[in-house]
N, C-alpha and C positions, 0 to 999 in steps of 0.2 A: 697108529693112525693120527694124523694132525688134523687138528679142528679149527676151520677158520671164524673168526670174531666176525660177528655180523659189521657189516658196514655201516655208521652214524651218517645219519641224514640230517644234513640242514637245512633250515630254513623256518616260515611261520605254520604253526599251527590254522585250522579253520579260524577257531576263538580268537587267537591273536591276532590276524589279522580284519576280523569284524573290529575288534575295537580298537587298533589306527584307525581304523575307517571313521567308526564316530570320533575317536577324537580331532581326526581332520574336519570332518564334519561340524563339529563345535566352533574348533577353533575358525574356520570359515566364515561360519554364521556372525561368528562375534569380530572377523574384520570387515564383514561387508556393513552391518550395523554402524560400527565406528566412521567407516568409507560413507554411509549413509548419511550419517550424522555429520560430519565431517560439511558434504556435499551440501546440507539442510544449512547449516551455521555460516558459510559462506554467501548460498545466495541468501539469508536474511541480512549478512555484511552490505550486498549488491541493493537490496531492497531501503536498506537503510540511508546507501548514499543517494538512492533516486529522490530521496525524500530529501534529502540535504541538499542536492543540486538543486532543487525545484527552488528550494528556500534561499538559498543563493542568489537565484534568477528572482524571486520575488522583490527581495531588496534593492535588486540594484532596480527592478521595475519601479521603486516606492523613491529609488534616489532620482530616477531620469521625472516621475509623475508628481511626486511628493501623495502618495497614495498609493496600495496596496491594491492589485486588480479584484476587482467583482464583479460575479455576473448576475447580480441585480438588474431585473431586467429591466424597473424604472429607472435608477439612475444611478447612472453610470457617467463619468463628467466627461468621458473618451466617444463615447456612442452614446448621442445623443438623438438617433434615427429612431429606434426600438428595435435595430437589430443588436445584439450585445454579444460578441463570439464570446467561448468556452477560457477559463482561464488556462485552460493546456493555449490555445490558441495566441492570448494574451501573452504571454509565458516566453513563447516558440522564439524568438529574436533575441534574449538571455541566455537562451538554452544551447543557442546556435543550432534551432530546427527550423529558420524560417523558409529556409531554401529549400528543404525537403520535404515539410511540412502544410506550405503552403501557399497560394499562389500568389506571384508579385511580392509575396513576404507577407498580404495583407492577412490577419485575421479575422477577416468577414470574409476569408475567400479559404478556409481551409479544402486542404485535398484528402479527399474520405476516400478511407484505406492506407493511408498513409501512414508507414511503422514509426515507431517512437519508442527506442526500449527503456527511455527513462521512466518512460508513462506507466509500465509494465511492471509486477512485479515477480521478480524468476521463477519462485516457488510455484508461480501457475501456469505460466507459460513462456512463449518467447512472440518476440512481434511476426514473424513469419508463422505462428501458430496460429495468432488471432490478430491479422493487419486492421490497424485504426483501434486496436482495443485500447483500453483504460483499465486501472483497478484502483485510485486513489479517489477519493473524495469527503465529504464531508456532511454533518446535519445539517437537516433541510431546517432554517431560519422559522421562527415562530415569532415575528415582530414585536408584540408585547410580552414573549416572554424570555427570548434570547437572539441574538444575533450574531449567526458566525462572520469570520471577516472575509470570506471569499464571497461571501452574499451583503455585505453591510452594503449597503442604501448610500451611493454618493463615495464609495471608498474612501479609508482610515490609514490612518499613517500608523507606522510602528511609535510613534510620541504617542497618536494617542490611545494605542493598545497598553503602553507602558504605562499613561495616566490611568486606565480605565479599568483594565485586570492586571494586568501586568504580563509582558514578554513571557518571560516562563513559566506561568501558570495560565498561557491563552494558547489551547491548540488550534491549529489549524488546517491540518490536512492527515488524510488515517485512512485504510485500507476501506472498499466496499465489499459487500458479500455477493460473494462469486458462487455459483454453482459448480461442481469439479465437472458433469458434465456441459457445463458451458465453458470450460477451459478454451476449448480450440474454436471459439466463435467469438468477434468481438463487440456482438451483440447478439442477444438472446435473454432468459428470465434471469433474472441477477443484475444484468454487464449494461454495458453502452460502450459507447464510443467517446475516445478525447475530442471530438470536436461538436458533439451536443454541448451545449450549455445548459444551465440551470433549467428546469432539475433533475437533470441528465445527470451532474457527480452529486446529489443530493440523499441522503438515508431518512427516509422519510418514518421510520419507526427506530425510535437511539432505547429510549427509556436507559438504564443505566446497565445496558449490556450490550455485549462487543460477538457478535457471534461465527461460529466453527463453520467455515464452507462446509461442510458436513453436516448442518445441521439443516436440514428442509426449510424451517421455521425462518430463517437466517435473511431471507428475500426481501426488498428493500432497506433493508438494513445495515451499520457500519462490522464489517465481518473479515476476518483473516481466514490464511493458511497456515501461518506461523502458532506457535504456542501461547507467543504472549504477542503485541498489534506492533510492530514500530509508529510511531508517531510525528509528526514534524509538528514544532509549538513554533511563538512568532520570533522568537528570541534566535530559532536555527539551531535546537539541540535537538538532538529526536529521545523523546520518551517509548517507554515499551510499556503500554496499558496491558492492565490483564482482562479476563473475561467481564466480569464484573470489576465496575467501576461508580465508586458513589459522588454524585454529580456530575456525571457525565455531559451531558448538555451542556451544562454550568459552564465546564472545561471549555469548550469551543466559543463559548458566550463572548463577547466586546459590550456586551448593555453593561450601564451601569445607573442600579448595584447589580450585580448578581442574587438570583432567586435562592443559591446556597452559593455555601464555600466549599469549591472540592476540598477531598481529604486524600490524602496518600499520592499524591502527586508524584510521578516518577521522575 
């Protein structure tokens, strides 16, 4: 009698193919992380240039004015009513948003609701997310014991930020703390809008910390999304603060002297 050889079967075992599976699974994990990361590192790129363009638009504001906008609400040498728009508003004819932004071009006459994705920063939203929102601004001015230059009294040229602290060690403009659920409103607890003025972009508690949208506490206060803050200083480099930061105030300060000297400057 002939005895037939069983027939070989191929293919994956159960086990075998559980573990392609996780190591698909891994490997997954670990491109969408990178795709993630990736996507994070670009829009702080995008965030970084809002901040540069702004600073752009500021200077040639200081070359057409011979001063730097502020919205001081006593004085200002532009608005001399006591109305004093927002410096987004200020801004918007550098920017080439006065058309879009505002009516007749004026800004005393911004149009609320009105998108602005320079204004915006990606990481949190998009301007069809939160029309009119904002996320840039600055500390709120303590007369005698610092003065930012978006608030300085009678506006400051870049001479005399360069005499006084000096260009790259005077910042001037830095994320506010945003609520994640106030992402999609552009205004609620956290937020405003670009066309409040003072002290609408103003962080009225800095003390020497930069705080996490995530953190509760964070509310009127200078706050990211980002890991570390992008910064725009007067000189047009952007800095990246970290959470804590010693002399904070200082930094944004134009008095002189300074009540300290920042340290670790980025």
């Amino acid at each position: 009698m002939s005895h037939r050889n069983p027939r070989k079967r191929s293919g994956f075992t159960l086990i075998e193919l559980l573990v392609v599976i996780a190591i698909m699974g891994v490997l997954a994990g670990m491109l969408m992380n990178g795709v993630q990361k990736a996507r994070e590192a670009a829009k702080r790129i995008e965030c970084a240039n809002n901040l540069r363009n702004i600073g752009i638009a500021m200077h040639n504001y200081e070359g057409n004015y011979n001063y730097l906008p502020t919205e001081n609400p006593k004085q200002n040498p532009t608005y001399t009513t006591g109305t004093t728009p927002s410096f987004y508003a200020q801004l918007a004819e550098n920017l080439e948003l006065s058309g879009t932004i505002l009516k007749q071009g004026d800004p005393l006459q911004p149009i609320k609701g009105a998108q602005a994705k320079t204004y915006l920063c990606p990481s949190r939203r998009t301007p069809q997310q939160a029309p009119g929102g904002r996320d840039y601004g600055y500390p709120q001015s303590a007369p005698s014991q610092y003065m930012c230059v978006l608030d300085y009294a009678g506006g400051c040229s870049i001479v005399q930020v360069s005499n006084i602290s000096g260009t790259s060690t005077t910042a001037v403009l830095s994320h506010l703390w945003v609520s994640p659920q106030s992402y999609a409103f552009a205004s609620g607890s956290g937020t405003g809008t670009w066309d409040q003025a003072y002290p609408g972009h103003c962080a009225t508690t800095v003390n020497n910390r930069i705080a996490k949208d995530t953190d509760p506490s964070g509310s009127n206060s200078l706050g990211t999304p980002h890991a570390s803050t992008p910064t725009l200083f007067a000189d047009n480099h952007i800095g990246n603060l970290p959470g804590q930061f010693n002399g904070l105030k200082d930094l944004f300060s134009v008095t002189s002297p300074r009540t300290t000297v920042p340290t670790n400057i980025p």
